[in-house]
N, C-alpha and C positions, 0 to 999 in steps of 0.2 A: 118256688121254695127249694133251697138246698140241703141237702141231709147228709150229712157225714157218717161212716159208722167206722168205728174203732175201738181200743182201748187208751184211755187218757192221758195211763203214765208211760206211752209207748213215745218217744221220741219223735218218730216223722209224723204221728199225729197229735204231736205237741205242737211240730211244724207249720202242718197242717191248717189246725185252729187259728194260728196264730196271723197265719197267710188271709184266710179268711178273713179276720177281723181287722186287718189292715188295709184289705179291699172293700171292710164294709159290708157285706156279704148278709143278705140274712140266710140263716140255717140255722139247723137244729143239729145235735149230735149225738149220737146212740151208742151207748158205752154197752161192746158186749160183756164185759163184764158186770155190769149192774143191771143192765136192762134185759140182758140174756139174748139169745140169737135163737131163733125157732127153726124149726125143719123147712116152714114153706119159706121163710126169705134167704135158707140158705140153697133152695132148689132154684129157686132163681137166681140169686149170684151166680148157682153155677152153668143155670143155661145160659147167662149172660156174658162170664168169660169161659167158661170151663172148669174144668175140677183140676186143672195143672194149676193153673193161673191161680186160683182163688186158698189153692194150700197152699202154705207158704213151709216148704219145704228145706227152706236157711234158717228156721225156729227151731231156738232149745225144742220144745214142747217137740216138733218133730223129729229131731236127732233122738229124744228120748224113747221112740216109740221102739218096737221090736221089731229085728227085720221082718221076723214074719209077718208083723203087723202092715209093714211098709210093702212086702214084696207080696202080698193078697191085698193089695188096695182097690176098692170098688166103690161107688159111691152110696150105696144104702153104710159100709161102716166109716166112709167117711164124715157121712154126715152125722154120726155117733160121736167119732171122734174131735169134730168142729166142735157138736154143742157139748159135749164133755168137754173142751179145752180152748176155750175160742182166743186163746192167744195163737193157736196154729192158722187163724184164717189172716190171708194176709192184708195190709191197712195201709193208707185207708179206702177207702171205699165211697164215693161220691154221687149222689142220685137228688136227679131232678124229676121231673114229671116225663121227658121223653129220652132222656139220656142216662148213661152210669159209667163212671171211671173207676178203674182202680190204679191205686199206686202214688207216691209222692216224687221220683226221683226229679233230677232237672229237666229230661224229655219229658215226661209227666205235669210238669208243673208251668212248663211254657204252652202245654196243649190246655191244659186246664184257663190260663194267663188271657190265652185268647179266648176262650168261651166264657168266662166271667169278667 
């Protein structure tokens, strides 16, 4: 089973979804905005890529923060700041039972191509 997580009305994971259901795909899809993002799935995200990786740091939401806020980044307030604004976390985010992607681009989506 495949699990998506993102925000809905985010574009690549309009994409995304869409990619999905034209491969047929089953999955399910976790909207952090409705469903919310907890501290322990975003501590594995981040042992999974890393805390570079997994903020997405080309977000309004991130541009908005203060530099201080940005130039004291550690991951006890980052992970504040995810589940305070989980449009900063980047999307989407793909997990199966022994694997996890992140990312939609076109290198992304040819690697995904061949695993589903």
């Amino acid at each position: 089973m495949l699990k998506i997580f993102g925000i809905k009305n985010c574009d690549t994971v309009k994409k995304t979804i869409k990619w999905a259901e034209e491969k047929a795909l089953d999955f399910t899809f976790h909207d952090y905005r409705k469903e919310g993002v907890t501290e322990e799935l975003l501590k594995e995200f981040i042992s999974d890529f890393g805390l570079d990786i997994l903020l997405n740091k080309r977000s309004a939401t991130w541009r908005k923060l203060s530099d201080e806020v940005k130039n004291n980044l550690n991951e006890k307030n980052a992970l504040k700041i995810m589940m305070d604004n989980p449009a900063i976390i980047k999307r989407p985010i793909f997990k199966t039972e022994s694997e996890k992607f992140i990312g939609f681009s076109k290198k992304d989506q040819s690697i995904l191509d061949e695993k589903f």
